[in-house]
N, C-alpha and C positions, 0 to 999 in steps of 0.2 A: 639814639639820636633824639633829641627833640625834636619839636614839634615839627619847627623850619625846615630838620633835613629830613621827614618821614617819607618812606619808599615803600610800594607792596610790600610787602611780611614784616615789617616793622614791628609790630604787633608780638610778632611770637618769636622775634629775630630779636629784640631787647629786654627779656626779661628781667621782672625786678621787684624779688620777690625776700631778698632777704632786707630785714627790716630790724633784725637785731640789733642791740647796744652793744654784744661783747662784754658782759660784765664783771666778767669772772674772773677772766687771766690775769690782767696787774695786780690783783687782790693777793691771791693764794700761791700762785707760782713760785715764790721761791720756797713757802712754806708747803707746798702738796707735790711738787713736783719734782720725783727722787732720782735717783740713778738709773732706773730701769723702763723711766721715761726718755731716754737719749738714746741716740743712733748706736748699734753697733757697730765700734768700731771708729765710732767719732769720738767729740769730747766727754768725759765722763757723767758731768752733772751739769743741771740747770745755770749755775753758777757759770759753772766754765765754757759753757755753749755760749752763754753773751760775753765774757770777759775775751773769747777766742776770736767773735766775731770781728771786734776792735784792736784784733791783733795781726790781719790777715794782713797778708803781702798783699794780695789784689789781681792775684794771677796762680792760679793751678800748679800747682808743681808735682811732686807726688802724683802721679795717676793722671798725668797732663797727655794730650794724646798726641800720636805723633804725627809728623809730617806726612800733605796731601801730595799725590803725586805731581802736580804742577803747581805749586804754588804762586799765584801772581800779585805784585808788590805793586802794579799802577796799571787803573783802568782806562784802556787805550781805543775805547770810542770816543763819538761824539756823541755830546748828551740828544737826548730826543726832545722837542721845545712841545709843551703843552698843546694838546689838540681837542678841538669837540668834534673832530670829524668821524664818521659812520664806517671807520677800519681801525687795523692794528698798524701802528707805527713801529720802526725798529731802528735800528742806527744804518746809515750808509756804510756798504760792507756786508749787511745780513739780509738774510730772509726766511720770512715768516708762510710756512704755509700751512693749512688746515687738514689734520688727518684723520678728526675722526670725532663724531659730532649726534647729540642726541636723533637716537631713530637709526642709525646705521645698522644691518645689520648683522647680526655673529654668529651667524650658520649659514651650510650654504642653501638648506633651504628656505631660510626667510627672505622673501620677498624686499625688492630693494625700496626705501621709503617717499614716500609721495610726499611729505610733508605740506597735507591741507587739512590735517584733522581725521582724515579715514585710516589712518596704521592702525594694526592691532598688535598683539603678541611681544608684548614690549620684553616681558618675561627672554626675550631671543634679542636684543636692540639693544643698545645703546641707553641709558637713562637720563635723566636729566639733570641738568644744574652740576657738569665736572667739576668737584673743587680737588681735595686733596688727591695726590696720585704718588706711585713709588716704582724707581726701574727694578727690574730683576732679570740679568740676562741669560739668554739663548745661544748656546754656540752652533757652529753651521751644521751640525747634524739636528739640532733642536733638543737639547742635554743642555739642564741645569748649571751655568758657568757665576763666574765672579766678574771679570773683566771683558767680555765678548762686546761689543760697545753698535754691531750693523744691524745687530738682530735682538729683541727681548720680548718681555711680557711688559706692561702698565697695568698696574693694578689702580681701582681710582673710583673715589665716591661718587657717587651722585646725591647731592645732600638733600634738594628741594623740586620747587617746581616755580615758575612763573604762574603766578594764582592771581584773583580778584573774587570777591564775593562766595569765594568756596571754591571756585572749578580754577585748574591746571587749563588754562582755557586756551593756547595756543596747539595744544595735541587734542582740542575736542571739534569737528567740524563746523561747529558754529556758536562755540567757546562755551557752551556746557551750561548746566543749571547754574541760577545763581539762588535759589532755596532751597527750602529742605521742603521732603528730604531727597535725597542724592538719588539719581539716576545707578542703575548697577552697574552698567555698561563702562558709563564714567569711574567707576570708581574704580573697578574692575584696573584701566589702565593706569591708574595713579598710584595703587596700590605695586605697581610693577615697575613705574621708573623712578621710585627710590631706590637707593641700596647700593650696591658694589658692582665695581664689572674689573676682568679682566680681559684685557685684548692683546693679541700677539702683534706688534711693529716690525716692522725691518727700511733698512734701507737699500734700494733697488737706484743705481746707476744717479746713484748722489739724489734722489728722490725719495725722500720718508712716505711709508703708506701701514693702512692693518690690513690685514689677512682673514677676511672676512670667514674661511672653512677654518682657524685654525681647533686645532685640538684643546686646544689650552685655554681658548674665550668660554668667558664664563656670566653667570650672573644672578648676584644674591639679590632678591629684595627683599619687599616685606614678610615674605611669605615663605622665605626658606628655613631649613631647619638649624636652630641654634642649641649650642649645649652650655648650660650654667656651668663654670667655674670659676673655682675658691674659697673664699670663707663663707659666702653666699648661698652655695648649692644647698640644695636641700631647706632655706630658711620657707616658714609657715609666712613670710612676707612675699616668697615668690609663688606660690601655690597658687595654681588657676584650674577653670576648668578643661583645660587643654593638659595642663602638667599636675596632674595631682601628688607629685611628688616635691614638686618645686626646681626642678635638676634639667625643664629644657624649658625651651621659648622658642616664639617663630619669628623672626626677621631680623632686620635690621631696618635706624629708619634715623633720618635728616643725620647722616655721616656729613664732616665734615672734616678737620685734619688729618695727618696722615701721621708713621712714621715706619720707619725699616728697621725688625728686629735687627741684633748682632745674629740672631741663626738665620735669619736670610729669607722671616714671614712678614707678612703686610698688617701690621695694628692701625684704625681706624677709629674716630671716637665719634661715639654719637653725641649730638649736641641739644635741640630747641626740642628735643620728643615731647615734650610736655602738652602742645599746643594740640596735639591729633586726636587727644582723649577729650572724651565729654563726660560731665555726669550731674545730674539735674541739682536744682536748686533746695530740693531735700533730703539731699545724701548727705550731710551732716547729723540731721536729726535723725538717721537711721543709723550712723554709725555711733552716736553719739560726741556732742559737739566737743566734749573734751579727749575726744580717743586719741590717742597717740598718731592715728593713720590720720586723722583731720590736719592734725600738726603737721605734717609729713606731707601731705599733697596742699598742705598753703605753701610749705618753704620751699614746694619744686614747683610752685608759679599754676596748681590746677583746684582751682578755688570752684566751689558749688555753684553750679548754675552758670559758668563762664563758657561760650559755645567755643566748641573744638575750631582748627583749623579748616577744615574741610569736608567738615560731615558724614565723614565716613560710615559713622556709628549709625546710620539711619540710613544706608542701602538698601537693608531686605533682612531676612531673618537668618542669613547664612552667616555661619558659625565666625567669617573670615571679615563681618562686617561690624557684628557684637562684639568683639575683643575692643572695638574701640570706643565702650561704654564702660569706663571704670568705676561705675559706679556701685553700690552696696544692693544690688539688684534680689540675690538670690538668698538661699538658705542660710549660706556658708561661702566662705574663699571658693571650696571644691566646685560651686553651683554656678558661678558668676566670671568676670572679670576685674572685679575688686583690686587686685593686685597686677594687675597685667602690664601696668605704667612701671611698677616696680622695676618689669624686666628689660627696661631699656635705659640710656646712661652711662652705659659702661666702654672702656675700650675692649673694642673685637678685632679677634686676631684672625686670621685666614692663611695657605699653603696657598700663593697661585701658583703654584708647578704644581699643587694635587687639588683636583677640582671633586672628588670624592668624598672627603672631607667638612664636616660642619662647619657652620661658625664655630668657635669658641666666646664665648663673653668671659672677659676676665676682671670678675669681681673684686681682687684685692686691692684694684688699684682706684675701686672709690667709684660712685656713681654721680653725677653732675654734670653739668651741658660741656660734655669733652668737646675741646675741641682740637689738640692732636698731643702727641707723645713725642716725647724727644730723648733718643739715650744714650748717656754718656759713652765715652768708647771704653769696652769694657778691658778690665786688668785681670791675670789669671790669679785666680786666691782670691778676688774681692767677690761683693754682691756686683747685680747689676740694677743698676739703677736709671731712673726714667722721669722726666719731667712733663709736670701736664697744666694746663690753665683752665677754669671753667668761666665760660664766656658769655656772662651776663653781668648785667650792671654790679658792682661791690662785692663780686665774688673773690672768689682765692686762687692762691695759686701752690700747687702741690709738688712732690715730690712721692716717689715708691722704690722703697728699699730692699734687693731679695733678701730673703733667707740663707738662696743658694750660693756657694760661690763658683766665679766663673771657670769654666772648662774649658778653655782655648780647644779643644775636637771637636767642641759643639757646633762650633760654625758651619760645620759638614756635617753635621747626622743626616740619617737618613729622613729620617721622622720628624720632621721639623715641630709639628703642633706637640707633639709628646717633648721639646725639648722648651716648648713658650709653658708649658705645663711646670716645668721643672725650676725656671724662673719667678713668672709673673704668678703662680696660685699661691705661694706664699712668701710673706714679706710685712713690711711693714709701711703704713703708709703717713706722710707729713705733711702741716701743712705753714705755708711761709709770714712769718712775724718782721714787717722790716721794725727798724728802731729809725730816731730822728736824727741820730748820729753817724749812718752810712752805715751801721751796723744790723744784722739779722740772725733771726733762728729759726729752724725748724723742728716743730711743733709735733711729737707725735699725737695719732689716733689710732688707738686702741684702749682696750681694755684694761689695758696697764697702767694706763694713763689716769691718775684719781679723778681728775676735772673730767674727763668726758664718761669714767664709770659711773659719776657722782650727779651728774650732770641734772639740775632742777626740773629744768623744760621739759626735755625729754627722754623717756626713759632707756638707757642702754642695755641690752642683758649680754650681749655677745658682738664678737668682731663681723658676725655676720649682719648686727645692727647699725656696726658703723659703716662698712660696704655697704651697705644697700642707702643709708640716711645720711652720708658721709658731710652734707653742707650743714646738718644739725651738729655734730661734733664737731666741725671746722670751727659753728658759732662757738659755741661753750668756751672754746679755749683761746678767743681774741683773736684769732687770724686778722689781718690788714684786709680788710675792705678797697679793692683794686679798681683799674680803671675799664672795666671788660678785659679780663686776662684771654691772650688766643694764642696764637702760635708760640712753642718754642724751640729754640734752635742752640745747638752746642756747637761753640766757636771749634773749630779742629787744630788752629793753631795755638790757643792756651785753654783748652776747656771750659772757658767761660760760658753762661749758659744767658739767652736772652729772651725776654719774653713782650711782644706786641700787648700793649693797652691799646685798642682801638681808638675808644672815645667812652664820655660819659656826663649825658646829661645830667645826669642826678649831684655831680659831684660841687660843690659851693661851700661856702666860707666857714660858716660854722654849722653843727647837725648832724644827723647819723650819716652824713657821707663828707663831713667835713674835709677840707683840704690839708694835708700832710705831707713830709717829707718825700713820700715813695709817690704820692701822687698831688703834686702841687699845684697845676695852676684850676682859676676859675675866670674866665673872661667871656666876654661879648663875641661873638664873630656874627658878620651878616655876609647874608647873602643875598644879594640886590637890596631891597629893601626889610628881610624878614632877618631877625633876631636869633640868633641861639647861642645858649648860655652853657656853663657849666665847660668841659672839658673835650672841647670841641672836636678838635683835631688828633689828640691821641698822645702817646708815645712809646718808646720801647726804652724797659729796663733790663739790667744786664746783674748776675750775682758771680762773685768770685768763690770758691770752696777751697780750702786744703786740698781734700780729696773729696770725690763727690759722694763719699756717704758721710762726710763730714756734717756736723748737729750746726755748725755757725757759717755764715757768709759775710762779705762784706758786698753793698750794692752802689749803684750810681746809675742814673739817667745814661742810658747811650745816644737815643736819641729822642729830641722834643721835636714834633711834627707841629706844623703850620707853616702857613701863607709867606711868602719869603717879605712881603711887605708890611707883616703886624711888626706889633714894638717889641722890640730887640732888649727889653728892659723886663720884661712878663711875660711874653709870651711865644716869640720866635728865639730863645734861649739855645738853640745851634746855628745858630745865623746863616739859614738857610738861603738859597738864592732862584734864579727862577731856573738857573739847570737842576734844583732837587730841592724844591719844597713839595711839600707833599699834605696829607690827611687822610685820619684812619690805616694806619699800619695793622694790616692783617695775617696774612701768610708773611711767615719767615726760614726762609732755608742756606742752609748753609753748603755752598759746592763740595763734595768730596774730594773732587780732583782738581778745584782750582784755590778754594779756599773762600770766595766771594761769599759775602751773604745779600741774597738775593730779597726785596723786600719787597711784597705786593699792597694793595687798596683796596678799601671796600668801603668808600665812601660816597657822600648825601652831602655835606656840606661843603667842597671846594666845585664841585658838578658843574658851576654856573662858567668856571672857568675852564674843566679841563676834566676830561674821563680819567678814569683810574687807571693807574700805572704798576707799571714794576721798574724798581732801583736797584742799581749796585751799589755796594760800599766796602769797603775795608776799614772794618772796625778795629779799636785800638785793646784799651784795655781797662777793667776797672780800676779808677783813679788818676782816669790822663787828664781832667779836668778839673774841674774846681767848688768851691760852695758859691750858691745863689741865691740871693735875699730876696724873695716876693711880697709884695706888701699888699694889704686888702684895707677898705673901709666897712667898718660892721654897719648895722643898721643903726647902731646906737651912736653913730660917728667914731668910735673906737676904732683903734690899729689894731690888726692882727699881720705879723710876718712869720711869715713859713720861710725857713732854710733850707736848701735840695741840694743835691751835687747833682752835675753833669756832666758828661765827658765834654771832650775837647770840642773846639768847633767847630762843622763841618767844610769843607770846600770839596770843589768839582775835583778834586784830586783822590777825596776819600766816597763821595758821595756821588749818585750823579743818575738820571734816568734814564731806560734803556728800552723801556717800552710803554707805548699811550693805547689802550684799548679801543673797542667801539662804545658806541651811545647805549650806554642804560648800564655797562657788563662790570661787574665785577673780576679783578683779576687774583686767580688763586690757584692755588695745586703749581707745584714746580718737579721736576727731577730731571735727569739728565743721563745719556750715555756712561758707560765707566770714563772713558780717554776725555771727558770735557768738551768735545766735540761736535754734541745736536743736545738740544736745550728742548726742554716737552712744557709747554705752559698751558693752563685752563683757562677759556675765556666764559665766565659763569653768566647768565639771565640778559645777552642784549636785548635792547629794547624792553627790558620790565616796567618799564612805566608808559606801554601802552595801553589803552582799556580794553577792556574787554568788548562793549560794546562794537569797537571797530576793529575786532578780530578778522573780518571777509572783505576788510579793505587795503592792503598791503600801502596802499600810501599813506595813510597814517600810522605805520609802523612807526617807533619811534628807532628802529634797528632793522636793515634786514640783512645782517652779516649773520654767516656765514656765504649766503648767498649772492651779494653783492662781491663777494671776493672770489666766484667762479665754482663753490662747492658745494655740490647739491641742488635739487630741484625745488620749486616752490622758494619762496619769499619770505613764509614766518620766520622769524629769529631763529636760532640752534645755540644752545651751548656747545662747547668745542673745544678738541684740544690741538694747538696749533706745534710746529716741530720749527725753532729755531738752529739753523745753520750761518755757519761765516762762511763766505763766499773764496775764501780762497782754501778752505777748511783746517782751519787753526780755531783754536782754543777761543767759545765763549766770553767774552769779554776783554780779552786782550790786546 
């Protein structure tokens, strides 16, 4: 966001760091780039991957996936009308209640939470900042089921923290240091409500609650044990003094989307890691300022001398405080933390029915600010294949392709991580080239690839250097510089796959983030009286495949976010209304069992009118719309017009809001019962925009929900995850 919409973590929540021209791919592509650079299984050769893309129907066929169990063709609430009010709104007919909320907590001997700042043992609690989450259910003996829809687990991130000046300052009693260096005590709990948790739900006499003893609540953070898998394990770039082998890591850290293997495990991606490392202003001149590792930690955003997030690195001299000084400290990789940033980026994969179990990191599928995984619904005899975004400014958006092909028993193994093993560690991974003609490719990365083996900048030697460096190979080979890629979601009615552009300040007329086809507008929007520019409000793209290991797509605008009252000529391009206009499209999920694709916010710049929401829609298809002409003036008084397609144009029939959050909160993480039934939304950071300094004064809160709505003690904000029900209990949305 620019300037106008900047919010705590702004800072390390908009990366933007790739700086590249792309100079390479139009050049040599059709002359370097052979047959064995394409999909297998897709189209043959470079030639034919664009020539197919221009060829597409615009809708999945082949490998198209089949019918949800309830599919619903018209959304049969009433829209929710914009609110700045300090709760969650829902449609008349529903309700929203709060089941389970930072601090709670998941044993039966932890102590119930005070929420003034004195909890400790967060490692047993609740974490902070719920975003992405995924059901898996429980049948009434508490056995591993498919369809059991009263009883389950949630699995679900906790990405961040409400911070100011360093300290997480709503869980410290009197909001924490705000220098260096860090208190240990503080760090100690920060270091614990990152990461994962799983909790057992049920519903008790039409009432959703968790089960605070149960067996199955769990929780990863920073500090749990992870195992390196894929073409990565063992690389001399993961080597630490903790892993001298390079084959494990501890944690996990700022998760934020989600997605549900086909075998029935929780993948997570990590996203903004970057910001939590420090390392001084002369750790270039020690590594040497041209070493390939200098190159490497500028194009992941952790440039010499740039203070961490939270200072962790300077609690004390215990071993669990030093890992977040990646700097060139010691002897050697073996003596240091040098590489320790290496080990996070990746999606991790977890068993919540076996809490026994490590992470997994699964390295083939590229390291980069993940922000969730989306996967196609798999076909017996194919790969299986997964769509991911990395979600910073002018990043990319990927694609990973198995090796394996799919095994329809897989679904039920016993051994689930051994069967994400069999999948996700080898494969092959792509990355997305739109054209200006509605047309697209996917790009491989690997070694096979002459432009990323050949690669000028930076040196490649193995696929375990593209894993680990994967936005260094995306450059080489011209990837589309995007508008913050985040969620993606696979339509279930034609496989269609769609991807959230949040927003993007950087994006303008001509320049290294110039305005194109896949990402076309640049306009003004204010907010009372402050200014911001560039590509304000966001939008979601959508691609069509033959089949999804298919090398060509074709794409279109599904939907263009903005103000229902900007010009309908530039920049409100779905003609939005005030039952569903929107900004910053963030979480996207798509119902299993009703079909809805459900759309959340995580917005700074519409704020002044209305908190962040979640929408329904009933998306169409790619090419139900049209081309669009935008016109720009250069600086030089010159015309420049960009051409776009869009789908059709929205009305309250296909679109429409369905829930307005509290003050400050971003809304994310979705999933739902099997039967459609209770709907699970995350209410992320209320009240983040209060200071710190007036942490012991509850009335300048700028949020005190959770607590204002009857849940829990004490006053501070809570992130939270709330259980939507329809009142006569019928189907979510209907």
């Amino acid at each position: 966001m620019s300037s106008a919409t900047t919010r705590p973590g702004d800072t390390f929540n908009n990366e933007d760091s790739n700086t590249s021209n792309n100079p390479h791919f139009d050049a040599i592509l059709d002359a370097r780039l052979s047959r064995r650079n394409m999909l297998r299984g897709g189209v043959g050769a470079a030639t034919a991957a664009m020539l197919g893309a221009a060829t597409l129907t615009g809708c999945a066929t082949s490998g198209a996936m089949s019918g949800p169990m309830h599919p619903i063709t018209a959304l049969g609430f009433t829209p929710v009308p914009k609110s700045l009010a300090d709760t969650v709104l829902v449609p008349p007919g529903y309700k929203a209640e709060v089941i389970y909320a930072l601090g709670d907590p998941l044993s039966a001997t932890a102590p119930a939470f005070k929420n003034d700042g004195t909890d400790v043992d967060f490692d047993q609690r609740a974490g902070d900042h719920h975003d992405g989450m995924e059901w898996f259910s429980l049948d009434a003996s508490g056995r591993p089921s498919a369809t059991y829809s009263a009883r389950g687990l949630i699995a679900m991130n906790h990405e961040a923290t409400t911070d100011e000046k360093l300290s997480s300052f709503f869980i410290h009693a009197d909001g924490g240091g705000s220098t260096l260096p860090r208190r240990a005590a503080e760090v100690d709990k920060e270091l614990m409500i990152h990461g994962l948790s799983v909790v057992e739900v049920e519903s008790r006499g039409g009432k959703w609650g968790y089960k605070q003893d149960s067996a199955f609540n769990r929780r990863v953070t920073t500090m749990s044990d992870a195992v390196i898998h894929g073409p990565a394990r063992g690389s001399a770039h993961l080597v630490t003094k903790f892993s001298q082998d390079g084959t494990r890591a501890r944690g996990t850290l700022n998760n934020c989307g989600t997605g549900k293997t086909p075998w029935g495990t929780y993948a997570s991606g990590e996203e903004n890691w970057f910001g939590y490392f420090s390392r001084d202003a002369r750790d270039n001149d020690r590594r040497g300022r041209n070493d390939s590792s200098v190159v490497a930690l500028n194009r992941y955003g952790r440039v010499a001398g740039a203070p961490s997030r939270h200072g962790w690195e300077s609690a004390g001299s215990d071993d669990k405080y030093l890992r977040w000084n990646n700097g060139a400290i010691g002897a050697n990789a073996r003596a240091d933390y040098r590489n320790e940033m290496n080990t996070f980026g990746y999606i991790v994969e977890i068993d919540p029915y076996d809490k026994t179990q490590a992470v997994h990191k699964r390295t083939a599928l590229g390291r980069m600010g993940h922000e969730n995984v989306s996967f196609a619904k798999p076909a017996a005899g194919q790969p299986v294949v997964a769509y991911m975004g990395d979600d910073a400014r002018n990043e990319y958006i990927y694609k990973f392709v198995s090796d394996a092909q799919w095994e329809p028993s897989d679904a039920n193994a016993a051994n689930r991580l051994a069967v994400g093993s069999k999948y996700l560690d080898k494969g092959t991974l792509f990355v997305a080239k739109f054209r200006d003609n509605g047309s697209g490719e996917w790009v491989e990365l690997s070694m096979k690839n002459p432009i990323v083996a050949a690669n000028p900048d930076f040196t490649f030697t193995s696929d375990a250097d593209v894993a680990i460096f994967t936005r260094l190979a995306a450059d080489a080979v011209g990837a589309t510089k995007m508008d913050r890629p985040e969620w993606a979601g696979v339509n279930p009615r034609n496989g269609e796959v769609y991807i959230t552009l949040t927003n993007n300040s950087n994006r303008t007329v001509d320049g290294e983030a110039a305005a194109d086809a896949a990402n076309p507008r640049v306009y003004q929007d204010m907010k009372g009286s402050r200014a911001s520019n560039g590509n304000v409000n966001g939008h979601i793209i959508r691609l069509a495949e033959a089949t999804p290991a298919s090398a060509a797509f074709k794409w279109d605008i599904y939907l263009v976010a903005s103000e229902a009252g900007a010009d309908k000529s530039q920049v409100n391009l779905s003609n939005l209304t005030d039952a569903n206009d929107l900004s910053s499209p963030d979480g996207l999920v798509f119902s299993p069992a009703t079909s809805i694709c459900w759309i959340q916010t995580d917005d700074g710049a519409y704020t002044d009118v209305t908190n962040c929401m979640l929408l329904a829609a009933l998306p169409g298809q790619v090419g139900d719309g049209g081309r669009k002409s935008l016109s720009y003036k250069r600086a030089d008084g010159s015309e420049k017009r960009v051409d776009t397609f869009v789908g059709k144009p929205q009305t309250e029939a296909t679109l429409k809001r369905f829930l307005v959050g509290p003050k400050g909160a971003e809304i994310t993480g979705w999933c739902e019962s099997p039967d459609g039934r209770a709907m699970f939304v995350n209410i992320q950071h209320p009240g983040e925009n209060t200071k710190m300094a007036d942490v012991r004064d509850p009335a300048k809160y700028e949020s005190q929900w959770p607590a204002n709505a009857g849940y829990g003690t004490g006053r501070r904000p809570r992130s939270a995850t709330i259980a939507i029900t329809k009142l006569d209990g019928g189907l979510i949305g209907s």
